[in-house]
C-alpha positions as CSV (number, residue, x, y, z in Angstrom):
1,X,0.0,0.0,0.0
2,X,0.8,3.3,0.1
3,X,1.7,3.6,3.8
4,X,5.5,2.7,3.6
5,X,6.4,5.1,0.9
6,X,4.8,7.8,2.3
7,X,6.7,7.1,5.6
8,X,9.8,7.1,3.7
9,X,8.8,10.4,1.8
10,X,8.0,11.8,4.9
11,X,11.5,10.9,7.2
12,X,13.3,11.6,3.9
13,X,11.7,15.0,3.7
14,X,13.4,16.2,7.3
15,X,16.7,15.9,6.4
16,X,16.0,18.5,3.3
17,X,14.3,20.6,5.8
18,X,17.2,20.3,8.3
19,X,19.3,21.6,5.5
20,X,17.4,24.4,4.7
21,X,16.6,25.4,8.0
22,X,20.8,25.4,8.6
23,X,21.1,27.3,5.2
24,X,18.1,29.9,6.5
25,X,20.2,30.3,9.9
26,X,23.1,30.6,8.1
27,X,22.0,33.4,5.6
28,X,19.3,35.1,8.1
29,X,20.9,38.6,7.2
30,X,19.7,37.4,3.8
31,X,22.5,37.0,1.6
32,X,23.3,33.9,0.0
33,X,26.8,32.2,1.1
34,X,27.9,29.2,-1.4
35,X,30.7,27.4,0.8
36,X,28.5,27.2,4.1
37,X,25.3,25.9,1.3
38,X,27.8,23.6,0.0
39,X,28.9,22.1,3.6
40,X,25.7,21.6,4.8
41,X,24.5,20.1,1.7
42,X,27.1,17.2,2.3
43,X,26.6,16.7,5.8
44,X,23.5,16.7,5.7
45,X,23.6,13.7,2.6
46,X,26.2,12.2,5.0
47,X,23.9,12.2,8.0
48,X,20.9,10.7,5.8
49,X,23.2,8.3,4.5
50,X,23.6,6.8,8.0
51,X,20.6,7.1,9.9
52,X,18.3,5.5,10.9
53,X,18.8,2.1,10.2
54,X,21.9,2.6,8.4
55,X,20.5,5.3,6.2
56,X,19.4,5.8,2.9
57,X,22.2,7.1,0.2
58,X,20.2,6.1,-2.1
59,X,19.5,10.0,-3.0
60,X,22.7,11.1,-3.1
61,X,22.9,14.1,-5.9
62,X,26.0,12.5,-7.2
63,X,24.5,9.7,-8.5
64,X,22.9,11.3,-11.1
65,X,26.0,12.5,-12.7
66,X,27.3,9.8,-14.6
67,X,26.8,11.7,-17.7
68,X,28.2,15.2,-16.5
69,X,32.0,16.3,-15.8
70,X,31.3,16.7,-12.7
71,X,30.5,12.9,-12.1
72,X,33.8,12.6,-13.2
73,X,35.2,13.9,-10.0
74,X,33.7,11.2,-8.3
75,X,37.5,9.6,-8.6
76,X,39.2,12.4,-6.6
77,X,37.0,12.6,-3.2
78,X,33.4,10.2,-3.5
79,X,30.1,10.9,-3.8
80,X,30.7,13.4,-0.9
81,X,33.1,15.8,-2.9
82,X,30.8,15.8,-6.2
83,X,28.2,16.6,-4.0
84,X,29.9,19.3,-2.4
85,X,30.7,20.6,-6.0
86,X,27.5,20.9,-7.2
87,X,26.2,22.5,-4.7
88,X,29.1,25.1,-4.6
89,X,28.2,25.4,-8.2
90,X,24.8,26.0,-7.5
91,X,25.0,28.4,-4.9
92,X,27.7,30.2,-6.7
93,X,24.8,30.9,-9.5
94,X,22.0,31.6,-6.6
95,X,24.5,34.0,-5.5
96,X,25.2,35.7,-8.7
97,X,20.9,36.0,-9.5
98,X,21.1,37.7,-6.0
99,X,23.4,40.7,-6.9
100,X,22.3,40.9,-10.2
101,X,18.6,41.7,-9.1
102,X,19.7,43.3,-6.1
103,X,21.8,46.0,-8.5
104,X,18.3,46.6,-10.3
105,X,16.7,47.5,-7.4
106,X,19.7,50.6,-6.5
107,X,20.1,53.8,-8.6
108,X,23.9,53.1,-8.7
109,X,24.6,49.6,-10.8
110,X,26.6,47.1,-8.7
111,X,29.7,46.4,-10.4
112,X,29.8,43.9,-13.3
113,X,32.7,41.9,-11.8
114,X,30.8,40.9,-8.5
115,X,28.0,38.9,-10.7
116,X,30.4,37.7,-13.4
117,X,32.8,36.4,-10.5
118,X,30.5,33.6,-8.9
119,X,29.0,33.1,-12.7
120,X,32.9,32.1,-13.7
121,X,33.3,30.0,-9.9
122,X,30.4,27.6,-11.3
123,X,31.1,27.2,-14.7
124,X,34.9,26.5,-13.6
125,X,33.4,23.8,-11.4
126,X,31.0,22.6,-13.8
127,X,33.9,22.3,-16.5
128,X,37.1,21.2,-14.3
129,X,35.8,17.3,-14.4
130,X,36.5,17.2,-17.8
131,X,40.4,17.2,-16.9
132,X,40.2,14.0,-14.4
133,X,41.3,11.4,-16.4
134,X,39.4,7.9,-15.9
135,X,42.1,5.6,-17.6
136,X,40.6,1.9,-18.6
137,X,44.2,0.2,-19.1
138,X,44.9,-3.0,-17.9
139,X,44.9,-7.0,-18.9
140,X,41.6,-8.2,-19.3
141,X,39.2,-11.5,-18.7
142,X,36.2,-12.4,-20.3
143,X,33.0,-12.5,-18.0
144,X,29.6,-13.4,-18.8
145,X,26.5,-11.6,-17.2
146,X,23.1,-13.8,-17.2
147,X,19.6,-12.2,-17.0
148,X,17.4,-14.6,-16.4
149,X,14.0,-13.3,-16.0
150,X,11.2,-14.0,-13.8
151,X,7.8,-15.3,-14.0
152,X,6.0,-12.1,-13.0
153,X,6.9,-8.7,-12.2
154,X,6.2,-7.7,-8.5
155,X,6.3,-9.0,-4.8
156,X,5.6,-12.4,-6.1
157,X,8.3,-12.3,-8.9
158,X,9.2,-16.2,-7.1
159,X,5.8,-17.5,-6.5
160,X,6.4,-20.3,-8.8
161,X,9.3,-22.6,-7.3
162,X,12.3,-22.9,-8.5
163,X,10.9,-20.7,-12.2
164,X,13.6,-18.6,-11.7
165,X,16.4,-20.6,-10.8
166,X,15.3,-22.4,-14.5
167,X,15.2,-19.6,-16.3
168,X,19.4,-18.8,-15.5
169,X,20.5,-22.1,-16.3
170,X,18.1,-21.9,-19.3
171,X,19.8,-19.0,-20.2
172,X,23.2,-19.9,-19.2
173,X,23.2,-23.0,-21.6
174,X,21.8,-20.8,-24.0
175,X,24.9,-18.6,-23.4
176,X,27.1,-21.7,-23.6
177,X,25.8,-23.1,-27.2
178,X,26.9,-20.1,-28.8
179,X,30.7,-20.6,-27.0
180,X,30.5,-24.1,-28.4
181,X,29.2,-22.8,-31.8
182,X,32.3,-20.3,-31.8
183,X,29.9,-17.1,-31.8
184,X,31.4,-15.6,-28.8
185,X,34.7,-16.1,-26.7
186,X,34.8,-18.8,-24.1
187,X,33.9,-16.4,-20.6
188,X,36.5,-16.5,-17.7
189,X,34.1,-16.2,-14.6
190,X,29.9,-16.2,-15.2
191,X,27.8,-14.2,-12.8
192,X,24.3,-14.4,-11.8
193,X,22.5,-11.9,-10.6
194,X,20.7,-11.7,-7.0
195,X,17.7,-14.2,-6.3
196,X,18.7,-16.1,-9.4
197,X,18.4,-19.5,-7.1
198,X,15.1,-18.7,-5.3
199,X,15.2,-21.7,-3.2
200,X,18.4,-22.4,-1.0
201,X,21.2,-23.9,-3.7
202,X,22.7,-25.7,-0.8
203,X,19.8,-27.6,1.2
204,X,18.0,-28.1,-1.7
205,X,19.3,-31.4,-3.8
206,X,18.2,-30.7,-7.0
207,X,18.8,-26.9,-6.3
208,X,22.4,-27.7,-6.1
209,X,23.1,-30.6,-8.5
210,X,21.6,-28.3,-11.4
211,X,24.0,-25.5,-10.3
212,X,26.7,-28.0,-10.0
213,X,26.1,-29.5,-13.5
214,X,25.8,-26.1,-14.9
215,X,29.3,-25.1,-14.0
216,X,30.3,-29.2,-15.0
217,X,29.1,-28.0,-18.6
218,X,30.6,-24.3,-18.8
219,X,34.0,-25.9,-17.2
220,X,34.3,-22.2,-15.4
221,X,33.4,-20.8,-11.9
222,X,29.8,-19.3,-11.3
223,X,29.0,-16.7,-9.0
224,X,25.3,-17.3,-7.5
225,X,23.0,-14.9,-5.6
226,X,20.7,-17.0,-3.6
227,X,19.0,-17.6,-0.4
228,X,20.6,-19.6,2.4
229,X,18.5,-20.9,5.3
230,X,20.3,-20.0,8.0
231,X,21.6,-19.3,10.5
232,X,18.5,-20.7,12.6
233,X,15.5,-18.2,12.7
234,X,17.1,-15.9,10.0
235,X,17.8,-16.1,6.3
236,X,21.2,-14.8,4.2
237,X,21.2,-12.9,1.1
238,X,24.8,-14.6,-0.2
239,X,26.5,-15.0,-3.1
240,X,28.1,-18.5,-3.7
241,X,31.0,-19.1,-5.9
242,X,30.8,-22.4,-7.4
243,X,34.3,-23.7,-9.5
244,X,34.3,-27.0,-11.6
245,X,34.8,-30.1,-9.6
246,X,34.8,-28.1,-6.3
247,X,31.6,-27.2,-5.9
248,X,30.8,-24.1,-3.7
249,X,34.3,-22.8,-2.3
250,X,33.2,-18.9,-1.4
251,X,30.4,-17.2,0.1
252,X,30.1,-13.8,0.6
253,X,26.7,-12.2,2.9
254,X,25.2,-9.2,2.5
255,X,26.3,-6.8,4.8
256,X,23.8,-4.4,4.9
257,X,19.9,-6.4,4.7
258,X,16.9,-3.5,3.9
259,X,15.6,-2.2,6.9
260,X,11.7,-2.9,6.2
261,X,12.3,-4.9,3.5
262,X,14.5,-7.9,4.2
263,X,14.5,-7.5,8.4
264,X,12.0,-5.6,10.4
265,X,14.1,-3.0,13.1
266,X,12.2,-2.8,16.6
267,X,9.5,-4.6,15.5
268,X,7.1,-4.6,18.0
269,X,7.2,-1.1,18.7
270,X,6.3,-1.0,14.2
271,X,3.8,-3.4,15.0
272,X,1.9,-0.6,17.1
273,X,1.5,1.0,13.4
274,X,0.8,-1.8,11.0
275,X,0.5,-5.4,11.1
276,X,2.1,-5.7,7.7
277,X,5.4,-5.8,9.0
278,X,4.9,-9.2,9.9
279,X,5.1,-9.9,6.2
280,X,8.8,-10.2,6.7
281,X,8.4,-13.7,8.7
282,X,12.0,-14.2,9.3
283,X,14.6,-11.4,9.3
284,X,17.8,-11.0,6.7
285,X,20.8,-12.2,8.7
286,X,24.0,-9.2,8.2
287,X,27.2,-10.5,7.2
288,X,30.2,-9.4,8.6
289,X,33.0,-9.1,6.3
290,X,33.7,-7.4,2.4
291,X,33.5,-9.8,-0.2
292,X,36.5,-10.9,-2.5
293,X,36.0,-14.0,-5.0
294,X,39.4,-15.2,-6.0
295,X,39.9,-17.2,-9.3
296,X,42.7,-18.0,-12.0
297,X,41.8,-17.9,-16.0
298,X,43.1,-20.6,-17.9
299,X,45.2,-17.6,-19.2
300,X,47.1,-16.9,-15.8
301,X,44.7,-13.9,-14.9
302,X,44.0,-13.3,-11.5
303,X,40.4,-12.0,-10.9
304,X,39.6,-10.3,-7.8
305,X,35.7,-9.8,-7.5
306,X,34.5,-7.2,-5.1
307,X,30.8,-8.1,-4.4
308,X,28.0,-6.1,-4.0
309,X,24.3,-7.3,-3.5
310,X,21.8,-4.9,-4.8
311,X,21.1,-1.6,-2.1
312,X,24.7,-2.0,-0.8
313,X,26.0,-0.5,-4.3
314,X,25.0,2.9,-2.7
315,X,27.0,3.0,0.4
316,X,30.1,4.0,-0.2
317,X,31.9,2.1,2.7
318,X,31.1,-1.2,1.7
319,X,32.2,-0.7,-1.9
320,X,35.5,0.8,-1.0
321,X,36.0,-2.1,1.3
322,X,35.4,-3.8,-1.5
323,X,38.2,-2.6,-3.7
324,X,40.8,-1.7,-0.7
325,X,40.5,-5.8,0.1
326,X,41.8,-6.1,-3.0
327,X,39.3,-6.4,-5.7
328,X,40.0,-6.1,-9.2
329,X,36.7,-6.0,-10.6
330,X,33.5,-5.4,-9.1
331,X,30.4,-7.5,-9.3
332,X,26.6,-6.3,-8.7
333,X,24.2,-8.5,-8.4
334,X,20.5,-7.2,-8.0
335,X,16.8,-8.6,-8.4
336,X,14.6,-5.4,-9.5
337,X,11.4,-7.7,-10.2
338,X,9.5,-6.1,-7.2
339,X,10.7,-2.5,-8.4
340,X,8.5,-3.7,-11.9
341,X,9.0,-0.8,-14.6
342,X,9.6,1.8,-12.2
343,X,12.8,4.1,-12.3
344,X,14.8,2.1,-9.6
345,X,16.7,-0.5,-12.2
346,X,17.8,2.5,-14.2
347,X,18.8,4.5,-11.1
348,X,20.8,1.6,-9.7
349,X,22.9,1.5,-13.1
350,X,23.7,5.1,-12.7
351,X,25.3,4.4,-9.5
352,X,27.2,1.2,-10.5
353,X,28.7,3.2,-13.2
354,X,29.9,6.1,-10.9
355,X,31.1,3.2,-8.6
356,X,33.3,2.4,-11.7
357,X,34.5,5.9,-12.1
358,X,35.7,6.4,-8.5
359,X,37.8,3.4,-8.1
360,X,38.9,2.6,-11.2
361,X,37.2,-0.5,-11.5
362,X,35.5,-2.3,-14.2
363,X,32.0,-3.5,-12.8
364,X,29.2,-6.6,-14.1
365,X,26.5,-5.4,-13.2
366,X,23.5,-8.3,-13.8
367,X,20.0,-8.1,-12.6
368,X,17.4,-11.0,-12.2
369,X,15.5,-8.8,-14.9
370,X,17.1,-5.8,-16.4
371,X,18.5,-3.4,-16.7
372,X,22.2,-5.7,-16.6
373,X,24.9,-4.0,-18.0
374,X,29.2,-4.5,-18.6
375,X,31.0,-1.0,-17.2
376,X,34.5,-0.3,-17.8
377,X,36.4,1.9,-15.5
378,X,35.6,5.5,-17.4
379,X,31.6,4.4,-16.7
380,X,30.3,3.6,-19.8
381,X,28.0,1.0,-19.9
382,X,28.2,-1.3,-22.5
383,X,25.0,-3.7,-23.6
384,X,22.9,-1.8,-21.3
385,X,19.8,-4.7,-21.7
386,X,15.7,-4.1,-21.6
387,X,13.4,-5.4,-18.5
388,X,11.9,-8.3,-18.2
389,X,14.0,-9.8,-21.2
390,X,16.2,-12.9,-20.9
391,X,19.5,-11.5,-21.6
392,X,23.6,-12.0,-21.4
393,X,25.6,-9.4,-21.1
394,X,29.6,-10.2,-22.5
395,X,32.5,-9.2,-23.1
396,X,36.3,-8.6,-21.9
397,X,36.6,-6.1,-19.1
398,X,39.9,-4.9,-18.1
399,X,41.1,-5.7,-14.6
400,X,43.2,-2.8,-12.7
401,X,44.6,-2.9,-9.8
402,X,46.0,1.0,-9.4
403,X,44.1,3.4,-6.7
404,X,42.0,6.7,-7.2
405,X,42.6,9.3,-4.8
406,X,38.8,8.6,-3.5
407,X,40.0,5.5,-2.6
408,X,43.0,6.2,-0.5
409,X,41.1,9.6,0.9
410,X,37.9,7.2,1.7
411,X,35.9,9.2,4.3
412,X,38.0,12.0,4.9
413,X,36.2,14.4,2.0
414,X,32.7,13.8,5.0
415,X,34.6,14.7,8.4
416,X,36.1,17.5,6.9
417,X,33.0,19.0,5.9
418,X,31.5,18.2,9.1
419,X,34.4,20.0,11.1
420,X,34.5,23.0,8.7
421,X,30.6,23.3,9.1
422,X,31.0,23.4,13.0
423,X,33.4,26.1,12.8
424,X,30.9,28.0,10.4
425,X,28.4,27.4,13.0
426,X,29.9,28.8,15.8
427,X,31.0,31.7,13.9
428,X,27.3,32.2,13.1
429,X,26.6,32.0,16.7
430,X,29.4,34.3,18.3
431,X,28.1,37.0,14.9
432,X,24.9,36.8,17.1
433,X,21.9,37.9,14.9
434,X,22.9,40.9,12.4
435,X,21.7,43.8,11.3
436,X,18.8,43.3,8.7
437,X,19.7,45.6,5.8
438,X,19.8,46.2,2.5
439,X,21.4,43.4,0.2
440,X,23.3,45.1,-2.2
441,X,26.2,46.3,-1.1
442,X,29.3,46.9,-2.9
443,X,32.5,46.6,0.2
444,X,34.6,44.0,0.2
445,X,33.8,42.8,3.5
446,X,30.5,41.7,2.1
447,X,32.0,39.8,-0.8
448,X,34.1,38.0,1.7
449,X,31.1,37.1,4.1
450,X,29.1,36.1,0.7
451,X,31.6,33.7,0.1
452,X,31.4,31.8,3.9
């Protein structure tokens, strides 16, 4: 229904009016200040990012920059520092509307140098991306993406057991033939998407033996997303890696289950305020540790794969785990069935594809049912597939191993946006409230308080 999303409009919603109500504070004399905008705008992202329930960073503004220079800085400090960009940029043009009305409105015209300034500030940050270089060097391995497809869009995408765990070895084989056939090169490592077992691939017999006579016929490893039922009372969200005659050898858990979606927090105080959240019977077990798969080509390669299972792609701490354990490549696996033809898939693609841009990192990303995609390290997807198609996506990907500044920097861009914000605050504080007056004014003192 149309409770949850309206809850999660609504809590959403008070972190943009925390930020405006800092911005008002901030600019109560009514002039607009770019760098304190700019700070608040990333802690306040940082702070929704985190809380509650581990947050939702899902709405981060850089995410949405894929396509612009600016997403392109995304390799020198995060999601944090494009964020901090744009809104720098975008203040720096609120600023400039403000004197430029503001000379209107005075006999005496402000001087054209103190709108021109902040107009040059934003299109210098808007511009200085394009100078980052994204470099895609490095030996590459072949890797095959399967989209399997589902029964049904929607909550009840697995209603018919064991449909979709059919519909990737279906597709997988498919995949295979055309190896066989000589149509395509012979993959390295094969990935599934999330879900793609929807019964537990390691309790259930013929769950398992399928999987395992899938990888006897490819003759390379497999990565699974499945269900595991365990530990008692709970259920894991893994991803299994599966190599000829060794069966399963790696698992890696999701780290960071859906609060409301795959576990239920505090639930009996929720329970006060709906029933439905006993629609999550059993709760989503966290794992505990980043997820490397290791495994040889028959050329020598070495492939690191830094996993990722759906939501976690957005926080950045569990993706640079990823790649500062020592992955190579990343891999996404995601189910979007529920999402049906909604936004979300296409969203989640945007931010595996900045993902690649700020470490450097080529990335498979596969879904149960679109949109699947092959990223190389500059973030362009390559054989971006429809929804609700059976799909593979293929191809050589290069594997790097060298480290963007936003990887070494991690969280550093966040806490020192956070301490230069407190400093601004208490500056505001000691000011005391100032003298309401007219905006225009043409000292220099007020083009230096402008710019705080």
């Amino acid at each position: 229904g149309a409770v949850p999303w309206i809850a999660l409009a609504t809590l959403e919603s008070l972190f943009v009016g925390l930020a405006g109500a800092l911005v008002g504070w901030l600019g109560r004399d009514g002039r607009v200040r770019p760098l304190s905008f700019a700070l608040v705008w990333v802690v306040t992202e940082g702070f929704r990012a985190r809380a509650p329930y581990g947050g939702f960073p899902w709405l981060k503004i850089a995410f949405g920059q894929a396509d612009s220079p600016f997403g392109r800085l995304v390799a020198l400090g995060g999601a944090p520092f494009v964020g901090f960009v744009i809104a720098l940029a975008g203040a720096l043009l609120a600023l400039a509307a403000q004197r430029a009305l503001a000379s209107r409105s005075h006999r005496s015209r402000m001087p054209s140098r103190r709108v021109l300034v902040p107009v040059t500030g934003a299109l210098v940050l808007g511009l200085v991306g394009l100078v980052v270089p994204l470099p895609t060097d490095g030996p590459t391995a072949q890797f095959h993406g399967l989209q399997g497809n589902v029964a049904r869009p929607g909550l009840e995408f697995n209603a018919e057991r064991r449909a979709v765990l059919d519909n990737h070895v279906a597709a997988t084989l498919k995949a295979q033939r055309d190896v066989t056939a000589g149509r395509a090169p012979a993959p390295d490592l094969v990935v599934w998407p999330e879900n793609a077992s929807d019964i537990d691939p390691l309790r259930n017999a013929d769950a398992k033996q399928l999987i395992l006579d899938t990888v006897a016929t490819l003759q390379r490893p497999l990565i699974v997303g499945g269900l595991l039922e365990e530990p008692v009372g709970f259920v894991s969200n893994v991803a299994l890696l599966f190599q000829p005659g060794q069966g399963n050898t790696d698992r890696y858990v999701k780290r960071h289950p859906v609060p409301f979606a795959e576990y239920i927090p505090n639930r009996s105080f929720w329970r006060n305020f709906s029933k439905e959240v006993d629609l999550v019977r059993r709760d989503f077990a966290p794992g505990d540790a980043p997820g490397v798969f290791r495994v040889t080509t028959p050329g020598g390669q070495s492939i690191r794969a830094g996993l990722a299972i759906c939501f976690e792609v957005a926080y950045d701490d569990i993706m640079r785990d990823a790649v500062q354990t020592g992955a190579n490549v990343l891999v996404v696996q995601t189910n979007n069935a529920t999402f049906g033809f909604t936004a979300e898939s296409p969203q989640q693609l945007a931010i595996s594809r900045l993902r690649a841009m700020e470490f450097g990192r080529s990335v498979v990303h596969v879904s149960t049912v679109g949109q699947s995609a092959l990223i190389t390290p500059d973030g362009t997807a390559h054989q971006v597939t429809s929804l609700f198609t059976q799909a593979v996506v293929r191809g050589a990907l290069p594997l790097r191993d060298a480290t963007t500044l936003a990887t070494r920097v991690g969280e550093a861009p966040e806490w020192v946006a956070a301490a230069a914000l407190l400093v601004v605050l208490v500056l505001g504080i000691r000011r005391g409230r100032p003298q309401q007056g007219p905006v225009a004014d043409t000292t220099k003192e007020e083009d230096d308080d402008d710019a705080a």
